[in-house]
Structures are given as structure tokens and as C-alpha cells.
MARNUSE-214317 format. One record per atom (N, C-alpha, C): x, y, z; residue in one letter. Coordinates in steps of 0.2 Angstrom, whole numbers, plus 5000, padded with zeros to 4 digits. Example, Ala and Ser with C-alpha at 12.3 -4.5 7.8 and 13.67 -1.06 7.14 Angstrom:
BEGIN
506649725039A506249785039A506649845039A506449895035S506849955036S506450005039S
***
This chain:
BEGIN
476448635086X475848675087X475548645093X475448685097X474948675103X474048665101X473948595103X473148575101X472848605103X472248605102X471548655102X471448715104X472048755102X471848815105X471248835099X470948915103X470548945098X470948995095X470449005089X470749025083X470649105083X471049155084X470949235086X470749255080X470149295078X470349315069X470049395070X470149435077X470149505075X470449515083X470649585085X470949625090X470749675092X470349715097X470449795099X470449825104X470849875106X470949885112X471049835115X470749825122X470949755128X470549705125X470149695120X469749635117X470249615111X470049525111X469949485106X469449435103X469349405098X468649385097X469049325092X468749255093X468949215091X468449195087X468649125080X468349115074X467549115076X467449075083X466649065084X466249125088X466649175089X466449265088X466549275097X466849225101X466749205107X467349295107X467049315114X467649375116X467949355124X468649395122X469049405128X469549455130X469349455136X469649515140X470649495137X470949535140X471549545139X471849555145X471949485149X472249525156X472749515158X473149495152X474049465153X474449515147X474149565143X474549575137X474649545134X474449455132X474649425129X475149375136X475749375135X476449355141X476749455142X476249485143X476649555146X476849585141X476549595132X476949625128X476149665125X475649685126X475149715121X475049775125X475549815127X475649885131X475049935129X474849935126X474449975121X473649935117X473749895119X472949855117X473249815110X472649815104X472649775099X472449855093X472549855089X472449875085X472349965085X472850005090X472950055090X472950105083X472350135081X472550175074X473250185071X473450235077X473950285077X474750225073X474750185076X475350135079X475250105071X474550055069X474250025064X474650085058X474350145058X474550195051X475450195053X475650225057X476450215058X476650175052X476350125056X476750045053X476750045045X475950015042X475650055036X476250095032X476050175035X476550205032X477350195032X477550145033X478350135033X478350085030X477750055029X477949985024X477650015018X477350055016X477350105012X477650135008X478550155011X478950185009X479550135010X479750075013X480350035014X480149995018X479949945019X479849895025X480649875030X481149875027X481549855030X482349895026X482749915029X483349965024X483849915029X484049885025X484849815030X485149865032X485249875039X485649905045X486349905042X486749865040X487449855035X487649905032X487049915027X487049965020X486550025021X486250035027X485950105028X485750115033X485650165036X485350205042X484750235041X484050225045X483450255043X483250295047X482750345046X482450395049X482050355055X481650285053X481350265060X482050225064X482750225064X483150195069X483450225071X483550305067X483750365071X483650405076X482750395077X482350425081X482150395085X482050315084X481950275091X482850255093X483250265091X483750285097X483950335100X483750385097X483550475102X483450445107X482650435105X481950415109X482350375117X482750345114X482650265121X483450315124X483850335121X484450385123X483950435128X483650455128X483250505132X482750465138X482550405135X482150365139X482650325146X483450315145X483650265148X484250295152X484450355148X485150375149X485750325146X485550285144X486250255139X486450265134X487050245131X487250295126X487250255119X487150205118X487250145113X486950065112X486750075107X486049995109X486149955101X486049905099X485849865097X485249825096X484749845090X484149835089X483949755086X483749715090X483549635088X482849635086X482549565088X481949555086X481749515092X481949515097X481649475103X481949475108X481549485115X481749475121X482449435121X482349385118X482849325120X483349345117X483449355111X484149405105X484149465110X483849515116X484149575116X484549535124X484449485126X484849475132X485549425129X485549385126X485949355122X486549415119X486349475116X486649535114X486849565119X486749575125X487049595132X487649545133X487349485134X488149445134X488649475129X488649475124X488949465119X489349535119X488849585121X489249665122X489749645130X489449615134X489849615140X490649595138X490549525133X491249515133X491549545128X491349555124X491749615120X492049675124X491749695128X491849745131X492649705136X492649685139X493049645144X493649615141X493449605133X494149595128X494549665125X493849705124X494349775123X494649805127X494649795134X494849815139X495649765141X495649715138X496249665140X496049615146X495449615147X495249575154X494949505150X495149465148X495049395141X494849345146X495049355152X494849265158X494149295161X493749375159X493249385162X492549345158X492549275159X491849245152X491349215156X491449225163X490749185168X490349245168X489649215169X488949255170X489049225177X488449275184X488149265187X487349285188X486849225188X486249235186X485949205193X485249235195X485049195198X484449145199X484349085205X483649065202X483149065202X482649045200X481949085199X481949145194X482349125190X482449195183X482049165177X481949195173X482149195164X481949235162X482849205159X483049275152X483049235146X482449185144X482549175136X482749125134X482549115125X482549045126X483049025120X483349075120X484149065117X484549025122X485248995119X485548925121X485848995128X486049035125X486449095131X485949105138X485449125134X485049145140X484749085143X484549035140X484448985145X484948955151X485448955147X486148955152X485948995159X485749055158X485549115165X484949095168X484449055164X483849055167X483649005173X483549015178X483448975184X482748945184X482448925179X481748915177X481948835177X481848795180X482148705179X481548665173X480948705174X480348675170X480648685164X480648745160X480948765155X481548755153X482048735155X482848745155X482948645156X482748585158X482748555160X482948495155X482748515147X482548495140X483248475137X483748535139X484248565139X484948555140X484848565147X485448545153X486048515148X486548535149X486948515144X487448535139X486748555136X487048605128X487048665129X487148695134X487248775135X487748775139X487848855139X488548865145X488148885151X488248855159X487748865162X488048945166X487648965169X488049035175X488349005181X488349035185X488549065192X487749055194X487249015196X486749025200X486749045208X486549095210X486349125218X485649125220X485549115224X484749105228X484449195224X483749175222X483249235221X483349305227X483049345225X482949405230X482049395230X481949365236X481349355236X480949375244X480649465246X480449465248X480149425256X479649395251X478949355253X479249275254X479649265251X480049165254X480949195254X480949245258X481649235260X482049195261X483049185259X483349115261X483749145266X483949095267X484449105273X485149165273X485149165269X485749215264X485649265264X485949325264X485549385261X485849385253X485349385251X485549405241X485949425239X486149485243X486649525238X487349505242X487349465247X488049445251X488349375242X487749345244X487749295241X488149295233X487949365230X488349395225X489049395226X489149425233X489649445231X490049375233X490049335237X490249275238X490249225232X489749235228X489849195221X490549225217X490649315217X490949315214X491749315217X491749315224X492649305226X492749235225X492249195225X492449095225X492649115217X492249135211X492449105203X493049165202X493249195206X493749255205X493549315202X493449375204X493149435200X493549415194X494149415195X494349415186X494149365181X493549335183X493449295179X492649295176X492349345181X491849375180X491749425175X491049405169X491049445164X490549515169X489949475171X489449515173X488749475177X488449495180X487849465185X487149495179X486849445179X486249455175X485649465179X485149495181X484749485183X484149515182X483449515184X482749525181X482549585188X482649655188X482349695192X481649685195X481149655191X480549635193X480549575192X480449505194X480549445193X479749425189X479849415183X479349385178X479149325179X479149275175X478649225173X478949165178X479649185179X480049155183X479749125192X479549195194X479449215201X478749245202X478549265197X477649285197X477649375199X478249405197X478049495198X478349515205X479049465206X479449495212X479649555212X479649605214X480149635216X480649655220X481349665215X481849655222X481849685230X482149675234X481849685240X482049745243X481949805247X482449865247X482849875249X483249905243X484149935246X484549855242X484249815239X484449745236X484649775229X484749825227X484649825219X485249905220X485349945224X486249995227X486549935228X486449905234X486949855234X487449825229X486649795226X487249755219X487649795215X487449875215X487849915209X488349925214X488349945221X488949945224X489449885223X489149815224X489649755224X489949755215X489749765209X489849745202X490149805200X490249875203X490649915201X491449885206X491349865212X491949865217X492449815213X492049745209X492349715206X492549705200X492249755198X492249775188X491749715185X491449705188X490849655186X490349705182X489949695175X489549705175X488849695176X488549765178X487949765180X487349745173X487149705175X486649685168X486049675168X485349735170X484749715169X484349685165X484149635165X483549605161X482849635161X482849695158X481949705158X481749685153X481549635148X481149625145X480549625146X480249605151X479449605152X479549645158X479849665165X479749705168X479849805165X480249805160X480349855158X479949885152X480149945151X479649995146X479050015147X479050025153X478550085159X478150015161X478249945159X477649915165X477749915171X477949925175X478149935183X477850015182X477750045179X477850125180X478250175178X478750145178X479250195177X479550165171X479850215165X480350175160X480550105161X481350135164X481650085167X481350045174X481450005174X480949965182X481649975187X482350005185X482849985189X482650075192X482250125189X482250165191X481950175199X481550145198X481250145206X481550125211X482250085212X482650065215X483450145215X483250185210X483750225210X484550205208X484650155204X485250145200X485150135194X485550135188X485750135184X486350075183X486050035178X486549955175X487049975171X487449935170X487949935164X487549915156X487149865156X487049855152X486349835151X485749825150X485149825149X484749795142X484249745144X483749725136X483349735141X482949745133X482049795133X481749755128X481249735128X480849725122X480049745121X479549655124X479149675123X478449735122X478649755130X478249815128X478749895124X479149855121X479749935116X479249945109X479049875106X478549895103X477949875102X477749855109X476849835112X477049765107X477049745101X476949685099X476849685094X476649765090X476449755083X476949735079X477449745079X477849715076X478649685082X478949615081X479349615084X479849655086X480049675090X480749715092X481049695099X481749705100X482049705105X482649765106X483249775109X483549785111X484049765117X484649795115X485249785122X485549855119X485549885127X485549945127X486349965131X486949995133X487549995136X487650075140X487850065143X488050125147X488550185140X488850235143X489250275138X489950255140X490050235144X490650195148X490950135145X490350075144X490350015141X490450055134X490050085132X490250095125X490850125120X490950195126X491750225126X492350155123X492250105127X492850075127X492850035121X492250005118X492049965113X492250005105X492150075109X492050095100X492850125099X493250145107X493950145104X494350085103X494050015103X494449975101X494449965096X493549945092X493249935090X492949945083X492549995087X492250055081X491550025082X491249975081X490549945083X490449875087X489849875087X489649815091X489849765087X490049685090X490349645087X489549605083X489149615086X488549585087X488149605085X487649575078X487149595075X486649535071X486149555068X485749515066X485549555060X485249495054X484949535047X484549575047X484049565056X483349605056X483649675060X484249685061X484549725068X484149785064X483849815069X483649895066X483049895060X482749845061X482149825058X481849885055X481749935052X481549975050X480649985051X480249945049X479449955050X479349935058X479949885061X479749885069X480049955072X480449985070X480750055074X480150095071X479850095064X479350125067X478750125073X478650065072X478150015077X478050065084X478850055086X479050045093X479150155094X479150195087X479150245089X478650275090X477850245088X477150265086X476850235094X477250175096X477150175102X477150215109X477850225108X478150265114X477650345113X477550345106X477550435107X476850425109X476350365108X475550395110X475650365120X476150335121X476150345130X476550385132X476750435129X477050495131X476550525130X476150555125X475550595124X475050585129X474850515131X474250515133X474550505143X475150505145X475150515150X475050425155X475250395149X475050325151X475650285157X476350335158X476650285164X476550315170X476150395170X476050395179X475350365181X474950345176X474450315176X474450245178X475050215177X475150155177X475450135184X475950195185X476250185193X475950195197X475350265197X474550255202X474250195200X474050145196X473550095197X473950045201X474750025202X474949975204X474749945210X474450005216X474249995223X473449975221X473250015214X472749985216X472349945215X472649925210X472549845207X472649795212X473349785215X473349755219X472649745227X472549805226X472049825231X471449785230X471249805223X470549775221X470749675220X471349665217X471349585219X471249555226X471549595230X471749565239X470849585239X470549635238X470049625239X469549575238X469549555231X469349505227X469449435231X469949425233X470149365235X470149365242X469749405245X469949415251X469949355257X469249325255X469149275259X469149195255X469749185252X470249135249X470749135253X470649085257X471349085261X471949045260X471949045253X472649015249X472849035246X472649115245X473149165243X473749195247X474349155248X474949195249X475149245251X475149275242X475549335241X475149375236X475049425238X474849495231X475349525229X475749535225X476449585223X476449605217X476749655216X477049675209X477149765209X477249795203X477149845203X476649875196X476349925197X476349975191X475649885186X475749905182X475249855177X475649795177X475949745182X476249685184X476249665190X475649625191X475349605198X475349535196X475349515202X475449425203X474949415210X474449365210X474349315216X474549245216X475049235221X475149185223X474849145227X474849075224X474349015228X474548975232X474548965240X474748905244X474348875246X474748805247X474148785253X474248785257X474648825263X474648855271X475048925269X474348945273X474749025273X475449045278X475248995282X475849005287X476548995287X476548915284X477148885281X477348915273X476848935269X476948965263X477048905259X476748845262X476948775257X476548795251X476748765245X476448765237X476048705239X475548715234X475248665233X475448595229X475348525229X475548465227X475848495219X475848485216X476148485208X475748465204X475548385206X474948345203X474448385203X474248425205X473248475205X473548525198X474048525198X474448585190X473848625190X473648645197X473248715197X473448775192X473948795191X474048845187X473748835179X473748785175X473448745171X472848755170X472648725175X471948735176X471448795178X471948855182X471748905182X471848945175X472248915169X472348965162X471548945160X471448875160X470948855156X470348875158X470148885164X469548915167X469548985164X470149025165X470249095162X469849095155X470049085152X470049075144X469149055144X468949005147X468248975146X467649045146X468149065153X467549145156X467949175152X468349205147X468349255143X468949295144X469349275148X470149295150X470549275149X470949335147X471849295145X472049315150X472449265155X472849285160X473549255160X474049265164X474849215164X474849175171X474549125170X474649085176X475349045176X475849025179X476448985177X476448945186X476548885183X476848855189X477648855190X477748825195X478748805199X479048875200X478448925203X478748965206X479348965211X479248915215X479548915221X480248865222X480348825218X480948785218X480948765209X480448805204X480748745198X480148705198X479948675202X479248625198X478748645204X478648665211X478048705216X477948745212X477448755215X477148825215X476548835208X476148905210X475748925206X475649005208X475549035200X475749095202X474949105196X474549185196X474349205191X474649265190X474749295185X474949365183X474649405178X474549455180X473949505177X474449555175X474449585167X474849645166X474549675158X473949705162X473349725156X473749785153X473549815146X473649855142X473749925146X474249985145X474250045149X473650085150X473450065143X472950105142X472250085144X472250025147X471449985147X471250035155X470450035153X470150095154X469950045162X469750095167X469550085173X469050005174X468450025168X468149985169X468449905167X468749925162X469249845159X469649835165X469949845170X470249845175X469949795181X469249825180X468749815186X468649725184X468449715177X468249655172X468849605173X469349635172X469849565172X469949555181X469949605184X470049575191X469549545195X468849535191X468349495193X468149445190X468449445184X468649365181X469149335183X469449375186X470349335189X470049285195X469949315198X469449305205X469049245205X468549255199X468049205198X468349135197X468949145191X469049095186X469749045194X470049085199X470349055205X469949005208X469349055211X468849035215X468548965213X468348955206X467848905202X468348835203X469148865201X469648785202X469748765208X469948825215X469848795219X469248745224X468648775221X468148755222X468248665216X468148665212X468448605209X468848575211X469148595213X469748525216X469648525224X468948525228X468948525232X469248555239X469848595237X470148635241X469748685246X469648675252X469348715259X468548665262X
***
């Protein structure tokens, strides 16, 4: 248990109110998962009503009207033809591996079992996914006891390497031999990892060009970029391609109850089910039945209310209102992201793009400042190699109203300002 945190004891819309009645804005989703705020009626009675009538019908022994229709639903939302319902970001990427090689066994290709992932990622805090993830803070504990990937320099923009990205790919995969390649894992919008990158243009055709040339599977990790927070469904949509294999979770069902998935092409599936007949891969909760309803009272009230072109027009301009906010902070970096996932990153030369010391664990310091003025926000450090860097990341509810917009982005600002000014910085 993490010490002294406060104690949350109610939730609504973009607020929360802790045991000593203190309130907080909501300008992280929590870590990017409260799509929809806190205690949404429509979502809340869903849920109610299915625990109502069966909390859970074991995926083995039955199929339900709530995993029927949230696989319609995300068949219509993704274009993939077959998925696999978990309970966690980290189980639905973990279930992409697991469908990758099955898939590469039904086919006869058995020496396909390497991942290529890259760094500044994460996918999860399973032994699999931490294998993929380039987060050295996170992953460090570890080193060892997992199977590692195929690591390749980030697509990054704003600190470009000397490489181009996608060369890099494909150089990783002629050195370990395509035939021995399962699939390349990566994050379309870079999360906690990289602080709301997105890949850079014409970097994400590329890749589907280089991972079909080599029978490589293509394998999106949207967990926290995806399920309309970038704006669009899919976050790979904005780049115009389409994965072989893809996980979703956080926002699939805002939070009220857990859920994930790994979702596969009709392709990837085609070949699973004539060898097969089903996915090798499952869990006791797979198909959870009161989360599939969760995740279906979800979707239909941001269908209804028009909530992801609402969220693809604020992405310019959130961005716009922090740059503005921060304008005359001359340690702010970078402003990036897209749709409801924005990031400012903090250097201390604009020119050289150097990170600040590691010792000042400004990002630390900029949580707890958040929190004090009444803000939940995602600040993560080791953006930049694994232990540099500091990032904050803002990725408020779809639904949060102009003026909660206005509130978290003048808290962000203030709660920056206060620790740079404490640490003596300028």
C-alpha cells in the first residue's frame, strides 16, 4: 500500500471528494481510464441491472447477451473479426502475444517466437508485457525473469535519433531473421512511457508496409491511446492503417468495471479457427458479463452524445490553451498529443532539449503540488532514456464540460509554475 494517500469516499462527473470533503478536479482520468467521468447514471444502472439478473455467466459454459453485443459493437468500431475479453490492459496485450503465436503455429511457421518492441514503451505489468516494455524505471526490478524483445529506438518526433524508425524495424527484423519473428509490438500514441507521442508522419504505413513484407505481425497496443481518446476509435486510424492484432482496454469500459481485450484481424483469425476452432487463450473472468455490460452503456452514451468528434476538435485546443498557459515558462519543451491526451514536457534547455537532473524528481513533485490545489494529473518521469526526463499528462473525461477544461488547464499551469518556482529554477 502506498502511504498517505487521501482517502476518495464519493465521485461525479470530473470531481472527486476525499474523507475530509477536500475536492478534485479529474485531469488524468485517473492513469487515462475515466472516459466518461465518475458515476455516470446511465453506465451506474447498466451495470446495477446485470448484477441484477447474473453478475458473471463463465465464458466456457455460456455466452451472454452483454458479450454478444459488446463484440457487435467493437466488430463495427475496429473492423476486426475476433477478440478475446480479459480484465486488464496488461492481460489484453499478454493475449495478443499469445494469439500472435498460435497463429504462426497454425500456419507451420513454429521458429516465429521473437517480439520486436520499442523503447520508451509500456505495455504492462505482466512478465510478457514487461518483456516489450522500454520503461527501464519500471522494468528494472525484473530484468531477468521475463522473455526480453527485440528493442529499436522510439518514433519520436520532438528528440529524433539518428536512425529513422521504421529502417530500424526493418533492420531489427533481417538481423533476428523474419522467420523467427512473431510480430512487432508497439503503442500508436506513446503513453506513460513517452508522455502522448505520436508517431511521426508516414511512420505507422511504413511499418504495415515493412510487417506484411515479412509476415511479421502488426500489433497495436492502444490500451490507454485507444477507445476514442486520441479522437478517433482506433488511434491507428488517424495514421490510415489497420493492425494485425490490437489491445484496448482502459477507456472500453471507462473504469467502472474492469475490462480489456485483444482484438485480431479476419485473417489472423481465418487461420486460428481452421486449425483450431478457438483461441488457445483465456481467463475465468474472459467475457466478464457485468463488465461487457459496463463497457456497452459506455460506448452507447459516446455514440449518443457525439463525444469522439468533440474530442478530436479539443485536441488543438487544449494544447493551445496549455502552450498558452505556460507560455512564458521557458522549460517547457514540448506540448504534444492528440484528442483528450496531451502532454507538456519539461527541460532545462530548450535548445539542447536537455532533461532536467533526476535528483529535483520534478515530476514527483509536480504530482503532489497537483493533488494539494485539487488536481489529479499524470506526471511520469524517465521520459527521455529510462531515468531523465519529466513529463505531465492531461487526458480529462470526454465528457468534461469546457469549463472543467478551462480548470484543469489553469491548475496544470499553476501547480508547474509553484515547483519550478520552488526549486529555484529561472
Amino acid at each position: 500500500m502506498i502511504p498517505n494517500l487521501p482517502n476518495v469516499t464519493r465521485a461525479k462527473g470530473s470531481y472527486l471528494w476525499d474523507a475530509t470533503g477536500k475536492r478534485y478536479i479529474d485531469g488524468s482520468g485517473g492513469p487515462a481510464v475515466y472516459c466518461l467521468g465518475h458515476a455516470h447514471p446511465e453506465v451506474n444502472e447498466a451495470v446495477f441491472a446485470q448484477m441484477r439478473d447474473i453478475a458473471h455467466g463463465y465464458r466456457y459454459n455460456f455466452t451472454t447477451d452483454a458479450l454478444e453485443s459488446l463484440t457487435a459493437v467493437l466488430r463495427a468500431r475496429t473492423g476486426m473479426a475476433e477478440m478475446v475479453f480479459v480484465s486488464s490492459g496488461s492481460e489484453a496485450v499478454e493475449s495478443c502475444l499469445k494469439i500472435a503465436l498460435q497463429y504462426h503455429t497454425a500456419r507451420g511457421e513454429v521458429t516465429r517466437r521473437r517480439f520486436i518492441s520499442r523503447e520508451r514503451s509500456w505495455h504492462g505489468n505482466t512478465l510478457g508485457a514487461l518483456g516489450l516494455s522500454g520503461f527501464a524505471e519500471r522494468t528494472a526490478a525484473y530484468e531477468g525473469a521475463f522473455i526480453p524483445s527485440i528493442k529499436i529506438p522510439p518514433a519520436n518526433a520532438y528528440r529524433p535519433g539518428e536512425v529513422d524508425p521504421a529502417d530500424a524495424l526493418e533492420a531489427a527484423i533481417l538481423q533476428a531473421g523474419a522467420e523467427n519473428v512473431a510480430g512487432f509490438v508497439f503503442e500508436p500514441v506513446v503513453g506513460a512511457a513517452g508522455g502522448c507521442v505520436p508517431a511521426p508522419e508516414g511512420y505507422a504505413a511504413r511499418v504495415r508496409e515493412i510487417c506484411t513484407r515479412y509476415g511479421v505481425l502488426m500489433i497495436a497496443d492502444e490500451v490507454m491511446c485507444g477507445a476514442g481518446r486520441c479522437g478517433t476509435w482506433r488511434a491507428l486510424e488517424h495514421d490510415g492503417v489497420s493492425p494485425d492484432l490490437m489491445s484496448v482496454a482502459k477507456g472500453l469500459a471507462g473504469g467502472y468495471v474492469p475490462l480489456g481485450a485483444a482484438l485480431c484481424s479476419a485473417e489472423v483469425w481465418e487461420v486460428i479457427a481452421a486449425r483450431d476452432g478457438a483461441f488457445g487463450t483465456g481467463h475465468t473472468f474472459t467475457g466478464h458479463t457485468a463488465a461487457c455490460a459496463a463497457a456497452l452503456a459506455v460506448q452507447r452514451v459516446i455514440d449518443r452524445d457525439g463525444l469522439l468528434p468533440r474530442v478530436a476538435a479539443n485536441g488543438d485546443r487544449l494544447k493551445a490553451w496549455l502552450g498558452q498557459a505556460l507560455a512564458d515558462v521557458e522549460w517547457v519543451g514540448d506540448i504534444r498529443g492528440r484528442g483528450h491526451f496531451i502532454c507538456a514536457e519539461l527541460v532545462a534547455d530548450r535548445v539542447t532539449k536537455e532533461p532536467f537532473d533526476t535528483a529535483r524528481k520534478l515530476h514527483l513533485k509536480i504530482r503532489a503540488r497537483a493533488m494539494e490545489n485539487g488536481l489529479i494529473c499524470y506526471p511520469v518521469g524517465g521520459n527521455v532514456d529510462g531515468k531523465r526526463g519529466d513529463i505531465v499528462i492531461l487526458a480529462p473525461p470526454y465528457n468534461a464540460t469546457d469549463a472543467e477544461l478551462v480548470e484543469i488547464i489553469e491548475i496544470t499551469a499553476l501547480s508547474i509554475r509553484q515547483v519550478l518556482d520552488s526549486e529555484r529554477i529561472g
